[in-house]
N, C-alpha and C positions, 0 to 999 in steps of 0.2 A: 195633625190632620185627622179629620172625623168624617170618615163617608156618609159611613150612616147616619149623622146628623143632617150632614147633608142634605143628603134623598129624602128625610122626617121634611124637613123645610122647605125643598123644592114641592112635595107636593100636597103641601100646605099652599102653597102658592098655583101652581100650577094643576092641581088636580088631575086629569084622568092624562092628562099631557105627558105626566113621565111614569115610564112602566117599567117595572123591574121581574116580567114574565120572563120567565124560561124559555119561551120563543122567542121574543125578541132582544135576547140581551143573547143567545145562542149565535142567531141573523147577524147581530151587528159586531159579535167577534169572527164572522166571516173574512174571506179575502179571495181573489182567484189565482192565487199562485201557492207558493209552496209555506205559506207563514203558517204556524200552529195556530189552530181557534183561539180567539184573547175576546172574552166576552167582558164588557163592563160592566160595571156594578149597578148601571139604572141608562135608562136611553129617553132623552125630553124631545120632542118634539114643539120648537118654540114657531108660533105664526106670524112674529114682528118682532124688528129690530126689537121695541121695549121688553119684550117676551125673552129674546137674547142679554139685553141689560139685564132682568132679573136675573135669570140666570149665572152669569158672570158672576156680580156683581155678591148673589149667595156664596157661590165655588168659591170666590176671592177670602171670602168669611171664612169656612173652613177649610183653606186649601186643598180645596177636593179638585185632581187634575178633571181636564175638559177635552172633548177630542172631536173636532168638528165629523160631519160623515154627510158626505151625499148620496151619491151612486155608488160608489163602492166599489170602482172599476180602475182604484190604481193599480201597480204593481207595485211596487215599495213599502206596502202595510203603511201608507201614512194615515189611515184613517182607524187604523187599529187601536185600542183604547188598552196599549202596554201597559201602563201605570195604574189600571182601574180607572172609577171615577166615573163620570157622567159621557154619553156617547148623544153628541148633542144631531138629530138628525133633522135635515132642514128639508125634509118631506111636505112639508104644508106651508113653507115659504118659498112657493113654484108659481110665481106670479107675472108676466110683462107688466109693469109699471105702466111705459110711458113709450110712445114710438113717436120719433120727429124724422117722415120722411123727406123734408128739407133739410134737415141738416145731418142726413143719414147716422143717426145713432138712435140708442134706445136703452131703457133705461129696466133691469131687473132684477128679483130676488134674488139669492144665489142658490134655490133649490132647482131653477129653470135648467131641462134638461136643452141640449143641442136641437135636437131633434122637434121637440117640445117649440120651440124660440122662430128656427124656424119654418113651420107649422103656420106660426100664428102670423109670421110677417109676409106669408105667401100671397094675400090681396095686395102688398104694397109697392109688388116689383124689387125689395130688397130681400140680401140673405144676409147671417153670418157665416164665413167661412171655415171658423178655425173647427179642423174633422179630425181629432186624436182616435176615431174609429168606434170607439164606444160610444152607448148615447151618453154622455158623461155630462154632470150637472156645472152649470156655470161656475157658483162658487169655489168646488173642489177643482175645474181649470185652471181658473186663476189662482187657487194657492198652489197647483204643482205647475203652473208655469206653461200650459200646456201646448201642444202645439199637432201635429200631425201631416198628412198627406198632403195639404193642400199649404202647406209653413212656404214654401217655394217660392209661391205667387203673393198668398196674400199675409206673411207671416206669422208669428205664433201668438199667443193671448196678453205676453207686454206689448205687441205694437196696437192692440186691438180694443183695448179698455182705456178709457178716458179719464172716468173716474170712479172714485168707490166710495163707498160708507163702512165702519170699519167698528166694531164694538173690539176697546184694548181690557187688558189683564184686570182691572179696578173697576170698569164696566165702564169707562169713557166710551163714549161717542163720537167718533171725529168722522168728517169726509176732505175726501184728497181730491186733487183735481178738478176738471169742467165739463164743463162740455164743448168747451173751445178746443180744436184743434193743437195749439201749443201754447206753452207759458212759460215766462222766464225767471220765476221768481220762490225762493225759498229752497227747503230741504224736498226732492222728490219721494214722497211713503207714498205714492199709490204706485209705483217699482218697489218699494221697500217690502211691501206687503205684498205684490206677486212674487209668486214663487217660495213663500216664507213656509207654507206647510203648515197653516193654523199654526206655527209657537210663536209670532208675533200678533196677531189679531183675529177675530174673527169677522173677515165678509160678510157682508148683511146687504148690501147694494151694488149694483153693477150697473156705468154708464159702458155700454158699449161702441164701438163701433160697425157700423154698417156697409154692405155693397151691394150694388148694383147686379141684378140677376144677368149672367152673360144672354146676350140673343139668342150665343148660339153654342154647344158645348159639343165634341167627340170624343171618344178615347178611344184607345188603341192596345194594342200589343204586340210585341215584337221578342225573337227571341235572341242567342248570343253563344257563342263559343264556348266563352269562356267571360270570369265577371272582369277582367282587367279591360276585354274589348268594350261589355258595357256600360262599364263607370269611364271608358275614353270617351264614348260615346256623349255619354250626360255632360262630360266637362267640356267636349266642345258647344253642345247645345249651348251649353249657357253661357260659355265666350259668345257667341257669336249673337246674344241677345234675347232670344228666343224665349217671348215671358210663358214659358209652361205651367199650366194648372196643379199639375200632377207630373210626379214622375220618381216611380218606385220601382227598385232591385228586386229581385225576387232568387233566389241560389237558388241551386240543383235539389238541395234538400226541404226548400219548400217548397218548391212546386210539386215535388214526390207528397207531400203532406195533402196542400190542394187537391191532388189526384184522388187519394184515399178519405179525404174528409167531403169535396165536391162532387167527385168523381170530373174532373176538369177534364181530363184526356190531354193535358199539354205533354211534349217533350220535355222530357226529365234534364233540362238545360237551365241555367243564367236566362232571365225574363225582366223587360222593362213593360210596365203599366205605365200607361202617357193619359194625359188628358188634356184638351185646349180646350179656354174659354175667348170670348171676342166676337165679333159679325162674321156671320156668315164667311165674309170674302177674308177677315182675319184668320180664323180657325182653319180655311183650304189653304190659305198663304204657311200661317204654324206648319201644317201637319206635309205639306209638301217640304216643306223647309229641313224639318226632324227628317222626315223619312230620307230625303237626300243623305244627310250627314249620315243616319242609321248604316244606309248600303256600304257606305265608306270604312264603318268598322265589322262590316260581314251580316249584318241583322237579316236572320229573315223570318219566315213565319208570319207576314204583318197581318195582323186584323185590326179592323177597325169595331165599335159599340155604339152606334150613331143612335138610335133610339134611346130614350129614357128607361126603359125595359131592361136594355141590352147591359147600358154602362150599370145599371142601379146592380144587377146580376154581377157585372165584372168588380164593381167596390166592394159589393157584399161577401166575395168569395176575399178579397184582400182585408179586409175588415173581421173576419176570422179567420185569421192567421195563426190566433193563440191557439183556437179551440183543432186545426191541422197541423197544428204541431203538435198536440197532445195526442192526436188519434198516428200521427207516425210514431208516437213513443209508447205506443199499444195502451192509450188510456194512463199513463201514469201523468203526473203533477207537472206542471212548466214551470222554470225556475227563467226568467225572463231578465234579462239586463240589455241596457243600449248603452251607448258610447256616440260623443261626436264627434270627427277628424277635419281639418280644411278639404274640402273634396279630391285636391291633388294627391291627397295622400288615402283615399278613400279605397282604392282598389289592395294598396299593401295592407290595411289593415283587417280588409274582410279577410283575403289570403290566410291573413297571419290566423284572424279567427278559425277559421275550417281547418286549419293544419293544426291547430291546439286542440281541438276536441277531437281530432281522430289521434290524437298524440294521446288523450286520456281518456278515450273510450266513451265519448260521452255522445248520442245524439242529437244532435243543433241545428235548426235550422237558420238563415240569416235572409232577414227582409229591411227594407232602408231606406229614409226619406232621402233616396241618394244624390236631390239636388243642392241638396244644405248636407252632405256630407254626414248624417244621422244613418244609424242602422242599429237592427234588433236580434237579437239572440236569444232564442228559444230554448234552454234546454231540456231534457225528459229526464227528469227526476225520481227518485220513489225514498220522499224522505225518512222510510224505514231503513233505508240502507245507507249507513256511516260513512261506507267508503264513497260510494257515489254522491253523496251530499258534498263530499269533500274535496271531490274531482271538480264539483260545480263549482265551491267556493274558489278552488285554484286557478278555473280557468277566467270566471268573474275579473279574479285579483290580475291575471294574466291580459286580460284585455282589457283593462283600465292601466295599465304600465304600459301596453300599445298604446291607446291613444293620446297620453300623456307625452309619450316620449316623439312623435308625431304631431304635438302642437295642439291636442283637441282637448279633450276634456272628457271627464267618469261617465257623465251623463247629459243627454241633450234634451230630454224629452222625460222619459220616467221618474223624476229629480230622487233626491238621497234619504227620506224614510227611514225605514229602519236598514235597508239596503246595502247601503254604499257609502254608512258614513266615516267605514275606516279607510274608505281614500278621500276623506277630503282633506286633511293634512297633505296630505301628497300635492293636491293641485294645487292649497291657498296657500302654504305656510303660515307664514305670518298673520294674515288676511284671517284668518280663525279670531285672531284678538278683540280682534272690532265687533268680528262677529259675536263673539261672547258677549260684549260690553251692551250690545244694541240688544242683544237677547234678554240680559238683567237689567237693563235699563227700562226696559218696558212690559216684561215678567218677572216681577223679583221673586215672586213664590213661587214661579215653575210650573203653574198649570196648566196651560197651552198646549196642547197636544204635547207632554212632556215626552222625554227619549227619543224625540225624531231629531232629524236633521243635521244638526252639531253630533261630534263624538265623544266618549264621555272625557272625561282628560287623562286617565289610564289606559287610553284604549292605544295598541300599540299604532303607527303610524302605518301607511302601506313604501314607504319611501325607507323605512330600517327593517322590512324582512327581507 
């Protein structure tokens, strides 16, 4: 392996496109959690698929690792360039292709932020739904799977992409899927490749799909006793049909963070965020409907955010969650993990959470896409300090053996990075093999955002500590 050779030959090719300044090779060993600066050895910014095949196609030559990067708003360091090597940034491939609003999809680069997408599609009476909270760029969603607040209603970024274009490890070119609705035929890689973490391909094209702006939208808040009465609450909601837009837990200990970061003035209680989408007479029918069931398990406090002002204020305040939990941990580092459980089992495992970090002294807060059973944990960190690093990793390890043992799974939403990849043994077993197999079958030299995702094969299991 020759970086430097490399980098001599990237930009010979690519000229002023890859830069090995001390500013941005500082920037793009960035992260917002607690991972150490990991700067790469040169950062390309490619403007076209062909631009990405060169690329590749060089790395491949001298097995110099490649580490895709968007926005840069994972938690898991998967855009972190561990290995060295090239920090390939798709800053200038932030493009809408193509909008077909008859057949509600559209077609993108993958440096198109959320925000950015839809922006543009605002003339057309459509939106994309999926809000992991960050403006977060298309491509780095689809490789970490992504999903958010609104996963409820209209689900996460595999139900929501149709098709892709995909540049692999040798600098192939392939596209998966259509822009047909469903297909019956062959091996599924545009699944294959969500969720992969850049070590299978690199995104270069996004067919998405599309919806329909609701007529009419409100949100709400309500508060709760205690979380067992509000996660009853949600599980009856959604027995009894109730297509809710939104609908997010909020614990005692972040709402305290809200208080100190918003200045919210809420009750330092268990809080549901609601939001209905639908007509006019849908959304009064929804939120009548909720609010019934809510009184049944004690809610009160109700507000409503019926204005565009009102709600954009009540997400913005949920949408920095990170940044109140950080100012309840007096300014130190968030060490963030999620977990997902069947929602029946959703109330024991936040429980179990809150009673393990005051078992190891750790500050946490917990917020949750509690209609799909997802939830977040905050820690306050200060990874100068050994011991507390190591409270974190315990309680990490400690809530990945709750939701396991509960039916769920390490991670719903954040996927496994550099993270969490010593439980992934724990949930696949076996299921790792294949995974290796598909891994060297389509990276045999390893460049691909290398060290993410897979564990190394010495790494101890979390199922034999």
């Amino acid at each position: 392996m020759s970086i430097a050779a490399c980098i001599d030959a990237l930009k010979a090719q690519l000229g002023d496109r890859i830069s090995t300044s001390a500013a941005d090779l500082t920037l793009h060993g960035q992260n917002e959690t607690y991972y150490p600066n990991t700067p790469p050895d040169a950062v390309a910014y490619p403007t076209s698929t062909e631009d990405v095949q060169t690329i590749v196609r060089t790395c491949a030559e001298h097995a110099c690792p490649i580490t895709p990067y968007g926005a840069a708003s994972s938690l898991e360091g998967q855009h972190l360039a561990t290995s060295g090597g090239i920090s390939l940034d798709f800053r200038d491939m932030n493009r809408v292709l193509k909008v077909h609003p008859e057949d509600l999809n559209c077609v993108v680069q993958p440096g198109v932020t959320r925000k950015a997408l839809n922006e543009d599609l605002r003339s057309t009476g459509l939106f994309f739904p999926v809000d992991p909270g960050a403006d977060a760029s298309m491509g780095g969603m689809a490789a970490t799977r992504a999903s958010g607040t609104t996963a409820v209603r209209y689900g996460t970024m595999r139900e929501n992409i149709l098709a892709l274009e995909a540049v692999l490890a040798d600098g192939t070119v392939i596209r998966t899927g259509s822009a047909a609705r469903k297909a019956s035929n062959g091996y599924d890689l545009t699944h294959l490749l969500i969720g992969s973490e850049g070590t299978l391909g690199i995104i270069t094209e996004l067919t998405l799909k599309l919806h329909g702006l609701p007529e009419a939208i409100t949100a709400a808040t309500c508060r709760f006793a205690d979380v067992e009465d509000a996660v009853n609450c949600v599980i009856t909601t959604i027995q009894c049909g109730i297509p809710m837009a939104r609908i997010e837990l909020l614990d005692h200990m972040m709402v305290r963070g809200f208080n100190r970061y918003s200045d919210a003035g809420l009750p330092e209680l268990p809080h549901l965020f609601l939001e209905f989408h639908g007509s006019p007479a849908a959304v009064e029918d929804q939120r009548k409907a909720f609010a019934e069931i809510a009184q049944e398990f004690g809610a009160e406090g109700w507000q409503t955010a019926d204005t565009t002002e009102d709600r954009n204020a009540l997400w913005a305040m949920r949408h920095n969650a990170h940044y109140a939990s950080a100012a309840l941990g007096k300014g130190k580092h968030i060490w963030p993990t999620d977990v997902c459980v069947p929602i029946s089992k959703l109330a024991e495992a936040v429980r179990q959470s809150q009673e393990d970090a005051v078992k190891l002294g750790l500050t946490a807060t917990i917020v949750g896409h509690v209609g799909d059973g997802n939830f977040h944990a905050g820690l306050s960190v200060d990874p100068n300090d050994p011991d507390e690093m190591r409270r974190a990793e315990q309680f990490t390890s400690d809530l990945c053996k709750t939701a396991l043992r509960l039916g769920g799974t390490v991670s719903g939403e954040h996927g496994i990075g550099l993270g969490k990849q010593r439980h992934m043994e724990a949930e696949h077993g076996n299921a790792l093999i294949p995974m290796r197999a598909i891994k060297a079958a389509l990276d045999p030299k390893n460049i691909l955002n290398p060290g993410k995702m897979l564990p190394p094969t010495n790494e101890v299991p979390l199922a034999a500590q």
